[in-house]
C-alpha positions as CSV (number, residue, x, y, z in Angstrom):
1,X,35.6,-89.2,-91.2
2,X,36.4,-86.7,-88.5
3,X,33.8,-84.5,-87.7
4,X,33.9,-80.7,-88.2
5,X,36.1,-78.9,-85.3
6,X,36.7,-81.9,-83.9
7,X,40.4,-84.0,-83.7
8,X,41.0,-87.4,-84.6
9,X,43.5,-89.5,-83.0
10,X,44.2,-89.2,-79.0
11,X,41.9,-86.6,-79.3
12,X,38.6,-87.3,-81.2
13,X,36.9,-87.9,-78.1
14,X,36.5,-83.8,-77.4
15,X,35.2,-81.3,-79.4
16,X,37.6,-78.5,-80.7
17,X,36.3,-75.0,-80.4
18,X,36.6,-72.9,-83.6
19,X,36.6,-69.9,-81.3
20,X,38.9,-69.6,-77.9
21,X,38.5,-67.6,-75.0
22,X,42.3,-67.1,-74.1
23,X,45.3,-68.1,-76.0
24,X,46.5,-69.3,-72.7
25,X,45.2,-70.7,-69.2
26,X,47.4,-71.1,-66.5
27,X,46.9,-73.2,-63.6
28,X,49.1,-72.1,-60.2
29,X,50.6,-69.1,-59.2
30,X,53.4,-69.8,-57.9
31,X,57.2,-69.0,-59.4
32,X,56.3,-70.8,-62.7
33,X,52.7,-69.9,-63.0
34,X,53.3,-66.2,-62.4
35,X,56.0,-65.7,-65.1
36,X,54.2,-67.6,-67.7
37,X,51.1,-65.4,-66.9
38,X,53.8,-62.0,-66.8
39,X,55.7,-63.3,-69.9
40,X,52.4,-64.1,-71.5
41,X,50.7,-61.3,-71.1
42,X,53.7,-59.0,-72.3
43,X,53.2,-61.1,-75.5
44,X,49.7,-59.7,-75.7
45,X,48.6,-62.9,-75.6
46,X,44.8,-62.8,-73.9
47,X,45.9,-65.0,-70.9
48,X,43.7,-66.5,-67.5
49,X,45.8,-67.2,-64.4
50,X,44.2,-69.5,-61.3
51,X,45.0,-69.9,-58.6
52,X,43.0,-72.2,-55.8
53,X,44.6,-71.0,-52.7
54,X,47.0,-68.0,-52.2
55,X,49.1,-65.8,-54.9
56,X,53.1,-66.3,-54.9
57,X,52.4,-70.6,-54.1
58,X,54.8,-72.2,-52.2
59,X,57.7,-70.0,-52.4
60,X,56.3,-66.7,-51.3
61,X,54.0,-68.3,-48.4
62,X,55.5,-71.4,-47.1
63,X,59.1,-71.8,-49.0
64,X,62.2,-69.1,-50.0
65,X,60.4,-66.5,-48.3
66,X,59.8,-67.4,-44.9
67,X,62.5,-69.8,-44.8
68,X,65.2,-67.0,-45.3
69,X,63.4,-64.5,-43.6
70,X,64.0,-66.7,-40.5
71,X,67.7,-67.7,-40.9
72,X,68.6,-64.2,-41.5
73,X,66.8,-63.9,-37.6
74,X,68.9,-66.7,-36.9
75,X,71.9,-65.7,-37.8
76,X,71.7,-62.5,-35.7
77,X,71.1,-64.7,-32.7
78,X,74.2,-66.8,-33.7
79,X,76.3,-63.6,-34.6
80,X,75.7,-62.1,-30.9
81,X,76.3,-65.8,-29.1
82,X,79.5,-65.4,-31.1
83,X,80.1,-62.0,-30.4
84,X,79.6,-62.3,-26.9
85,X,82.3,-65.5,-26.6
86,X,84.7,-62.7,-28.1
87,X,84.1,-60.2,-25.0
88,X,83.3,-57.9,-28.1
89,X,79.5,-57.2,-26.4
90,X,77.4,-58.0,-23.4
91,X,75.3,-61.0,-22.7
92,X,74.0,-62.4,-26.1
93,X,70.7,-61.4,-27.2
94,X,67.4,-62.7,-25.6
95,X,65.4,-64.8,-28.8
96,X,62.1,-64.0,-28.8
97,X,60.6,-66.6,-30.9
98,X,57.0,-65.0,-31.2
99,X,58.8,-61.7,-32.9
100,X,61.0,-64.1,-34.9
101,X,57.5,-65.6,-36.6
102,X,56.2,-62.3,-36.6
103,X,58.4,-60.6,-38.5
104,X,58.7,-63.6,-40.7
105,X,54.7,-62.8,-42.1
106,X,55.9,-59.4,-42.2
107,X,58.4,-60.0,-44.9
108,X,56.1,-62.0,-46.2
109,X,53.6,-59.3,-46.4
110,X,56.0,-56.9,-47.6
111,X,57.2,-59.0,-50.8
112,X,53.6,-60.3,-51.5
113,X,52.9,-57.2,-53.3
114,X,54.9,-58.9,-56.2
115,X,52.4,-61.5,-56.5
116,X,49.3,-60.0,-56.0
117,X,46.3,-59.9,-58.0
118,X,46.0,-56.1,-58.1
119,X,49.3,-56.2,-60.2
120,X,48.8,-59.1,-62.8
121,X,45.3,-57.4,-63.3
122,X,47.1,-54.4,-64.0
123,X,49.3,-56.3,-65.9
124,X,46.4,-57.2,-68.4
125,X,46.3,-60.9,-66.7
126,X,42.7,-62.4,-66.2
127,X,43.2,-63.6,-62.6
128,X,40.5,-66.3,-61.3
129,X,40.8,-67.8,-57.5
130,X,39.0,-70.9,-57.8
131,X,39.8,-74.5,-58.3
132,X,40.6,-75.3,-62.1
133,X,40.2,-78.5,-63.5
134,X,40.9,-79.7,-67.2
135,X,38.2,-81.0,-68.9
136,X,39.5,-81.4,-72.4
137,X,43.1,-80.6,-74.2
138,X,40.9,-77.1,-75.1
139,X,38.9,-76.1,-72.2
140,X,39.6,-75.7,-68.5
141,X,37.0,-75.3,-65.9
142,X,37.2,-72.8,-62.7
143,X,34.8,-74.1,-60.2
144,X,32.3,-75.3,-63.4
145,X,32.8,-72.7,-65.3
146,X,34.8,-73.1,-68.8
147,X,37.1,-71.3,-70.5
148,X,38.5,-72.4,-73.9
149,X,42.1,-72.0,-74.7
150,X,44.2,-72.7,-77.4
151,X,47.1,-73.4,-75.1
152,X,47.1,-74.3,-70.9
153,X,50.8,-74.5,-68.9
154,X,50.4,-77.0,-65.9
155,X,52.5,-75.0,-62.4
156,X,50.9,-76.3,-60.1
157,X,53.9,-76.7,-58.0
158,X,54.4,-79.6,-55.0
159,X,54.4,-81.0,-51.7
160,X,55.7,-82.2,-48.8
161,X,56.6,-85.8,-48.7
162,X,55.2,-87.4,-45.5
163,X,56.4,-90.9,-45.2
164,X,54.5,-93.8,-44.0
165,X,55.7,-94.1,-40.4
166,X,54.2,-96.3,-38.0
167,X,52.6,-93.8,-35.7
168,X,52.4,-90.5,-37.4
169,X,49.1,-89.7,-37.8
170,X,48.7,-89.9,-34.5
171,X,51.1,-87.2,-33.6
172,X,50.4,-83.6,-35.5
173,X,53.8,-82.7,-37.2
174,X,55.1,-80.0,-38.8
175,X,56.4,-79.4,-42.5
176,X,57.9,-76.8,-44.5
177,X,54.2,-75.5,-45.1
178,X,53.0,-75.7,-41.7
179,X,55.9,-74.3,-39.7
180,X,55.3,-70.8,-40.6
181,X,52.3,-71.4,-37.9
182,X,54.9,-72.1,-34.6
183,X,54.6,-69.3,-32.4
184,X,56.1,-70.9,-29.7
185,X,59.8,-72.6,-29.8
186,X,60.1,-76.2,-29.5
187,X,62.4,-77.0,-26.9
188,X,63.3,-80.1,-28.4
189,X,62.7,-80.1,-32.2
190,X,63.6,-83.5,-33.8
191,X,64.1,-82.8,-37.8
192,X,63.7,-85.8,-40.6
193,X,65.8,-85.3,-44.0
194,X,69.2,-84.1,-44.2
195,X,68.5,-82.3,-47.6
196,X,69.0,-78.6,-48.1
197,X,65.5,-77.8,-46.0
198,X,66.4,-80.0,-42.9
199,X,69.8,-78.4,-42.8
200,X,69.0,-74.8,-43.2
201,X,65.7,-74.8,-40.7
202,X,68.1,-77.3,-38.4
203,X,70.8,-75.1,-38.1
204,X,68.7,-72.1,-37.7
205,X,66.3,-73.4,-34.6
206,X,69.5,-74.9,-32.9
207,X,71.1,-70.8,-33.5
208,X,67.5,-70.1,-32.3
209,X,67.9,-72.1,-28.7
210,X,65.9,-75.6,-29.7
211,X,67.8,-78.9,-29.5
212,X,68.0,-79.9,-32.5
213,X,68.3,-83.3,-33.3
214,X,68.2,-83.8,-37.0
215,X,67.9,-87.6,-38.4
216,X,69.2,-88.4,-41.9
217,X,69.1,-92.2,-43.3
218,X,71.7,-91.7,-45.9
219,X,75.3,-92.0,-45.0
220,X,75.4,-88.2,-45.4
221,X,74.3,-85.2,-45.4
222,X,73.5,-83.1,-48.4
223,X,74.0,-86.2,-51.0
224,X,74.3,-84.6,-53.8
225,X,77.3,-82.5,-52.8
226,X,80.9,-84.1,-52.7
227,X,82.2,-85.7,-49.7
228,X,84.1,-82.4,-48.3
229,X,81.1,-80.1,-48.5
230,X,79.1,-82.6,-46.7
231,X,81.6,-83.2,-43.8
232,X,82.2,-79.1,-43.9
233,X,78.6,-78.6,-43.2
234,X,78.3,-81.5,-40.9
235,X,80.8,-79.5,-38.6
236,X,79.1,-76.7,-38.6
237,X,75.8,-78.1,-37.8
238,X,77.6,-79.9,-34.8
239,X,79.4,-76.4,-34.0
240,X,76.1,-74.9,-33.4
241,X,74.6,-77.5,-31.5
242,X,72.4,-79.6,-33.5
243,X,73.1,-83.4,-32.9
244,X,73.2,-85.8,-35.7
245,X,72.0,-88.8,-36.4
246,X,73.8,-90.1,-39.7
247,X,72.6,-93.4,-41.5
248,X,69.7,-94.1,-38.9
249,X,66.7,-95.3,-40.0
250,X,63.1,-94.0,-38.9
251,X,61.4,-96.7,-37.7
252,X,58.3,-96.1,-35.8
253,X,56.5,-93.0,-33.7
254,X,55.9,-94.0,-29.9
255,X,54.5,-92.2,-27.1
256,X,57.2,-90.8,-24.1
257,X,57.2,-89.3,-20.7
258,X,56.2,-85.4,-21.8
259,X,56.2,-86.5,-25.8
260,X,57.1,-88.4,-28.3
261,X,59.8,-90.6,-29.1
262,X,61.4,-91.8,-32.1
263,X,62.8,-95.4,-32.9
264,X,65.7,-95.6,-35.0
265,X,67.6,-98.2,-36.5
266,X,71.1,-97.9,-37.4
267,X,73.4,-101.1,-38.3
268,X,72.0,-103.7,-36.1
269,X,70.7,-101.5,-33.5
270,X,67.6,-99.3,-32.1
271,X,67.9,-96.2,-30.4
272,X,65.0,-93.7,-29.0
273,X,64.8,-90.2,-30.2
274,X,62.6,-88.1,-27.8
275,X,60.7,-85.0,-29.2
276,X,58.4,-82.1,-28.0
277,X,58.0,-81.5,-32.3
278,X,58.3,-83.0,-35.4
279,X,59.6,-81.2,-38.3
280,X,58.9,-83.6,-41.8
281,X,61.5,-82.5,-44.4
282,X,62.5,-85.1,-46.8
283,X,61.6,-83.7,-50.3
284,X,58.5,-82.3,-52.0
285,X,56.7,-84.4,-55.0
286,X,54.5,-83.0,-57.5
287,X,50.9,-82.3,-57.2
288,X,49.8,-84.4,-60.3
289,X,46.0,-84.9,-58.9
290,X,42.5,-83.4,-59.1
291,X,42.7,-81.2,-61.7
292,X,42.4,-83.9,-64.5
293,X,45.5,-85.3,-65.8
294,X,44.6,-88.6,-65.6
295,X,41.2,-88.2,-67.5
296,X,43.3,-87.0,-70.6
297,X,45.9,-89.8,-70.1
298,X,48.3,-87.5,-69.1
299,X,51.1,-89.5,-67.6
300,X,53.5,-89.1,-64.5
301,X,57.4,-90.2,-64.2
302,X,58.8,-92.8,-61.9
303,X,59.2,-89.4,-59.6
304,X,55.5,-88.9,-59.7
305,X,56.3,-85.7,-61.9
306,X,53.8,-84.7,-64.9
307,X,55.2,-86.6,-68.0
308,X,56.5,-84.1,-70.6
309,X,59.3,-83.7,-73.6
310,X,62.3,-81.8,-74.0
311,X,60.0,-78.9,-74.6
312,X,57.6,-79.1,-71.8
313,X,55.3,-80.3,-74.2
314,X,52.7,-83.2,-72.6
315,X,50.9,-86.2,-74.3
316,X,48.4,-82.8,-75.8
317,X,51.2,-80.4,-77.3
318,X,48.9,-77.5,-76.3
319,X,48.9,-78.9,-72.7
320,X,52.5,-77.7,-71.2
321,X,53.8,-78.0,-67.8
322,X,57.2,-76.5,-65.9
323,X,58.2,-75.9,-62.4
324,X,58.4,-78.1,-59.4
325,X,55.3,-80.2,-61.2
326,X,57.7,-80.7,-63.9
327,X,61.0,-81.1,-62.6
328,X,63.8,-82.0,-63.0
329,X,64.6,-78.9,-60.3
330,X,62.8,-78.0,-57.5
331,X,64.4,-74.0,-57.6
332,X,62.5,-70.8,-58.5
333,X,64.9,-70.0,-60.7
334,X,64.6,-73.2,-62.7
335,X,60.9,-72.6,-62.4
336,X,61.3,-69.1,-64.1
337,X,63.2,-70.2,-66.6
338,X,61.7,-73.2,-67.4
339,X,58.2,-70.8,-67.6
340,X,59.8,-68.6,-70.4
341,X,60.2,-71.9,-72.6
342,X,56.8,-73.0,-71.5
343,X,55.1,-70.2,-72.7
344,X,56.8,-69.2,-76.2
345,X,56.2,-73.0,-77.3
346,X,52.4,-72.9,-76.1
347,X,51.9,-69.4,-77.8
348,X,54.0,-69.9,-81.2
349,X,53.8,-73.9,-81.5
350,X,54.4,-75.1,-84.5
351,X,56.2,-72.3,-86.0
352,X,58.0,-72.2,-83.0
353,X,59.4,-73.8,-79.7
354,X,61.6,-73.0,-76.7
355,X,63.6,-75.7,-75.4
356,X,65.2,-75.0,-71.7
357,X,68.5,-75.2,-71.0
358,X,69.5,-77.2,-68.0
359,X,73.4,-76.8,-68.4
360,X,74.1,-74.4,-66.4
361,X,71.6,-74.4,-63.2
362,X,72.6,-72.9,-59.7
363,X,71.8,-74.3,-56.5
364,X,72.2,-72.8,-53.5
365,X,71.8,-74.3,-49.8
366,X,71.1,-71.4,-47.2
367,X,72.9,-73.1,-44.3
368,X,75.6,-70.9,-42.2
369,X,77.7,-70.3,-44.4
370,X,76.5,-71.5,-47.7
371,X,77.2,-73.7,-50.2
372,X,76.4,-72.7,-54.1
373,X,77.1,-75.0,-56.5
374,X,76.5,-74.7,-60.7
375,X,77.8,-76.9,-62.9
376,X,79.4,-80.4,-62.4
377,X,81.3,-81.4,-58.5
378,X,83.8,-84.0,-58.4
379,X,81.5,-86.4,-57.3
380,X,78.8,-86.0,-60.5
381,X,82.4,-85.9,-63.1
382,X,83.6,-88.9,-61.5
383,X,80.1,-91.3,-61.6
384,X,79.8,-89.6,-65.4
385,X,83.6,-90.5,-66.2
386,X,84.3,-87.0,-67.3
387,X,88.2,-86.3,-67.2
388,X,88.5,-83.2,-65.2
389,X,91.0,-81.3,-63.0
390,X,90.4,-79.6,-60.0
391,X,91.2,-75.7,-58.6
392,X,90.8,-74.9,-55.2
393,X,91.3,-71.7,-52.9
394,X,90.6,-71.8,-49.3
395,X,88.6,-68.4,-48.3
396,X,91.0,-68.5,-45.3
397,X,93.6,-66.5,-47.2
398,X,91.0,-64.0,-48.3
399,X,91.7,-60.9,-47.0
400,X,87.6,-59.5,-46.7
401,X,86.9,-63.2,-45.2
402,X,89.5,-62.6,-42.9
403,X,88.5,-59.1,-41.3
404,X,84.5,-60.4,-41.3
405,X,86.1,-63.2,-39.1
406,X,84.3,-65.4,-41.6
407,X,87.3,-67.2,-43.2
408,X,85.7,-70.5,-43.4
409,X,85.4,-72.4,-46.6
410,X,86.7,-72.8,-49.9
411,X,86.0,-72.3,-53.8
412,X,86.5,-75.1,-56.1
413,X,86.5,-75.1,-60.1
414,X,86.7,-78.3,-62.4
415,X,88.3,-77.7,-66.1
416,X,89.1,-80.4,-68.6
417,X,92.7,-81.3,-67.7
418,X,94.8,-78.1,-69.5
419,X,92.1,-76.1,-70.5
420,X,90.2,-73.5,-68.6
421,X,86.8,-74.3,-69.6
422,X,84.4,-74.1,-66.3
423,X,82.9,-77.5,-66.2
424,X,81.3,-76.6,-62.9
425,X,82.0,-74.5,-59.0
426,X,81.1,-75.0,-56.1
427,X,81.4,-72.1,-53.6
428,X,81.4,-72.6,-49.5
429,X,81.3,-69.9,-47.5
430,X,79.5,-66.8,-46.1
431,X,78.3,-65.2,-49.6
432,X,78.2,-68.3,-51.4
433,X,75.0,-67.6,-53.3
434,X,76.4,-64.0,-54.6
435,X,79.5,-65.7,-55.1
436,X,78.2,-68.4,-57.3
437,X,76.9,-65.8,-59.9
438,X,80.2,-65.0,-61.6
439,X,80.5,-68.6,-62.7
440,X,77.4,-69.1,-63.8
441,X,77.5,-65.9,-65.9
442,X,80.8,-67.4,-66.8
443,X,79.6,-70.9,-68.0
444,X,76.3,-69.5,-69.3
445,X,78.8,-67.2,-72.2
446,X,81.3,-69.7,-72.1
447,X,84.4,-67.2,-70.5
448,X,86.7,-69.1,-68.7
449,X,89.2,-69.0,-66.0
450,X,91.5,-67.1,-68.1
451,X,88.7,-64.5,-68.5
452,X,88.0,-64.6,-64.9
453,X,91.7,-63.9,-64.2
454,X,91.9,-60.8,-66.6
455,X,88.4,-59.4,-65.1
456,X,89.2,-56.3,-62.2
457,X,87.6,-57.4,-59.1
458,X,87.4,-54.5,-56.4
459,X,89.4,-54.7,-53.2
460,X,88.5,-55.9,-50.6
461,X,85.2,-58.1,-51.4
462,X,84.3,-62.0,-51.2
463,X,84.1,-62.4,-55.3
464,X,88.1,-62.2,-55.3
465,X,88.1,-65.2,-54.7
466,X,87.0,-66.2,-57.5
467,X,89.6,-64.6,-59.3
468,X,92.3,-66.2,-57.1
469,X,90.7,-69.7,-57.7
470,X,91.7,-68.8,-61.5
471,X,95.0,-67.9,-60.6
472,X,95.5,-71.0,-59.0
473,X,94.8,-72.7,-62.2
474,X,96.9,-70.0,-63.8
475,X,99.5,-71.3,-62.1
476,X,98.9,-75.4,-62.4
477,X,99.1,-74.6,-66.3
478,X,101.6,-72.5,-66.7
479,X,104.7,-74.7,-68.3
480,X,108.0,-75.4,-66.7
481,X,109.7,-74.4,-70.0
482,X,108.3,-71.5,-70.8
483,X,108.7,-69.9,-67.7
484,X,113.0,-71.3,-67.6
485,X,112.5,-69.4,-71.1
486,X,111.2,-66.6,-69.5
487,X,114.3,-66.5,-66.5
488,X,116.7,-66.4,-69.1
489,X,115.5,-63.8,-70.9
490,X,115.3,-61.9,-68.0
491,X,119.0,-62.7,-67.2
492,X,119.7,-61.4,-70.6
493,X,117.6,-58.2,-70.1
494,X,120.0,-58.0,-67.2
495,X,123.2,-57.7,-68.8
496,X,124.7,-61.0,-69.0
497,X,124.0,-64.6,-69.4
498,X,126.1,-66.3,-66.6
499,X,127.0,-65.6,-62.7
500,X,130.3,-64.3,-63.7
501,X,128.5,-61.1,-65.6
502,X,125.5,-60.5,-63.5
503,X,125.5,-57.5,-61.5
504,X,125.8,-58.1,-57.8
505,X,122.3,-58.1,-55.8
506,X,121.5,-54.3,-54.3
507,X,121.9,-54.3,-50.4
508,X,119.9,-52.2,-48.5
509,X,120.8,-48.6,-48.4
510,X,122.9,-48.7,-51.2
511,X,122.9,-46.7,-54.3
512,X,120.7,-48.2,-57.5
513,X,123.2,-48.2,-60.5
């Protein structure tokens, strides 16, 4: 027999309350965390947020925020290099790294109102900082103290990956979360991953004045874009100075003359990489311990995320987890979105449940220009052996790309071969992120290139061409005997169905009949 308000099974080894505290404990507030707690709470649900170290997590401290706040400064020092090559201004503008920082905390301070704990208080959200810990599939602790809870959502977000190189804990080293810190620029900056974060912060210290040399074992940059996107952005990395290191190997940290020095090995050969700093950017993975998963046999994937179904659900169905502890995506967005499934399962479980909806996820990488991608590329439909045709317009006949000088890069659609179902896009260019939305509304209410084509876009602006892209596959699908059909009936319309009865063609200046 099971004993009164307890659970049998997996569970007979903790007490159920008969009584809760909350209906919901979340634990993190970062992106995932704080929209379970919002969406929650506007549920009237009686909901506790923790949080052990700052509100906003990752994205508003150490991640999106920062990180954009200093390409955008980066970008302005690029613009007025260029602008200055042009003879269209004076010397280029003096980089003063300190303000650069500076005013990154600024904007972090100015969007970290969003996040604070004055609002979700005001909100109707019980907001603990503390350290939280769970102690059984009903109860979470914050710093010893418990709260019961029908229902806890696991965001507790991720790290940085820091390999195991010979020699680098010896050597202090920077990360995304530890950058933000620099105050002074590194005059040579040696960057590790050649994923969207070692790209973007690359490119923007080279723009900054660094030399930038950025190391990337895999054949390519940007693996999980097609072969053209990663060459594209390869030249543009080169174009503003940062020197690449392509399928090289780290193999060990070594002291030099004035610094360090990286060895590399690349075929069957070593070469020396010297650095004044060491930025680490090779991927984030979950933060899975001290909070106790592994006392409630709560299990991790092969990518060290926290084991869950299709609906977020863990081993404990009340015990839920989403965002970048959850993967499969390591984007706000995916975090917000995965949050609002999170939530309505762990509030309305078993009458109800929310299952996310990965099929149509953007992606954006924030180098100079940027490249947004939703949906399948060429190189996912090909490994997946999805028949699929391919649209493409170059930005360089855009007119608004033209004028901005910023006619550089492409858009490029896949269909099912004669239908104009999106299967995916992939934008490159300056705008690319805005860009990007139009297809994923697109996709996401399944309107495709004809609908596209038939929408008014205003004159002159970047999101034309997405609209040219689906006259391009207008055009590709249009058939060869419907448009002879067509010719002839304009020949009739005409006045005759031969040369020897069509009017003669006007010349200039004279007389319309």
């Amino acid at each position: 027999m099971t004993p009164a308000g307890s659970v049998g099974g997996r569970r007979g080894r903790w007490q159920r309350p008969r009584r809760f505290d909350r209906n919901l404990v979340v634990i993190g507030a970062g992106s995932a965390g704080l929209v379970s707690a919002y969406l929650a709470s506007a549920l009237r649900a009686q909901v506790t947020l923790v949080e052990a170290v700052r509100m906003g997590g990752d994205c508003l401290n150490t991640g999106c925020v920062p990180s954009k706040a200093l390409i955008h400064s980066a970008r302005l020092a690029a613009e007025s290099r260029r602008a200055a090559a042009l003879g269209l201004s004076g010397p280029p503008l003096a980089v003063d790294f300190a303000a650069v920082m500076e005013r990154v905390q600024a904007m972090i301070a100015a969007v970290a109102p969003h996040d604070s704990i004055e609002r979700y208080t005001a909100l109707g959200v019980d907001v603990r900082s503390g350290h939280a810990r769970i102690v059984s599939p009903w109860c979470v602790e914050v710093d010893g103290a418990p709260i019961t809870t029908r229902a806890i959502v696991i965001a507790a977000g991720a790290d940085p990956i820091v390999p195991d190189l010979p020699g680098l804990a010896g050597i202090p080293y920077l990360t995304s979360e530890t950058l933000w810190q620099v105050r002074s620029l590194p005059r040579r900056l040696l960057v590790l991953g050649g994923g969207p974060i070692g790209c973007e912060l690359g490119q923007a210290f080279a723009q900054l004045g660094s030399e930038v040399t950025l190391v990337q074992q895999a054949p390519r940059l940007l693996m999980r874009e097609d072969d053209e996107v990663s060459a594209f952005v390869t030249a543009r990395l080169a174009a503003d100075g940062v020197r690449l290191r392509i399928d090289h190997r780290p193999v060990a940290i070594e002291p030099a003359a004035g610094g360090h020095r990286m060895r590399l090995a690349h075929a069957d050969t070593e070469t020396t990489e010297p650095f004044d700093a060491l930025l680490i950017a090779i991927g984030r993975r979950p933060r899975t311990e001290g909070y106790g998963l592994a006392e409630l046999g709560i299990g991790v994937t092969p990518a060290r995320a926290v084991e869950t179904n299709a609906w977020l659900q863990t081993l404990h169905p009340n015990i839920l987890a989403c965002g970048d502890v959850a993967g499969p995506y390591q984007f706000t967005h995916a975090a917000g979105h995965q949050a609002q499934s999170a939530v309505l399962t762990a509030l309305f479980a078993p009458l109800y449940r929310a299952r996310p909806d990965y099929s149509v996820m953007p992606a954006v990488t924030f180098t100079d220009p940027e490249v947004a991608r939703v949906g399948l590329n060429e190189r996912e439909a090909r490994a997946q052996g999805i028949p699929h045709a391919v649209v493409r317009y170059d930005l360089g006949e855009l007119d608004r790309a033209i004028v901005d000088s910023a006619a550089e890069g492409f858009v490029k659609v896949l269909t099912p071969p004669g239908k104009d179902r999106i299967l995916g896009a992939t934008v490159v260019g300056a705008h690319a992120g805005e860009m990007l939305a139009e297809f994923a509304l697109a996709m996401r209410h399944r309107i495709g290139l004809k609908g596209v084509l038939g929408t008014v876009h205003a004159y002159p602006t970047y999101a034309e061409a997405n609209r040219y892209a689906a006259g391009v596959w207008r055009r590709a699908n249009t058939s060869a005997a419907a448009m002879r059909l067509l010719a002839r009936f304009h020949r009739w319309r005409r006045g005759g169905g031969d040369a020897a009865t069509r009017p003669e063609p006007l010349t200039p200046g004279a007389p319309s009949p």
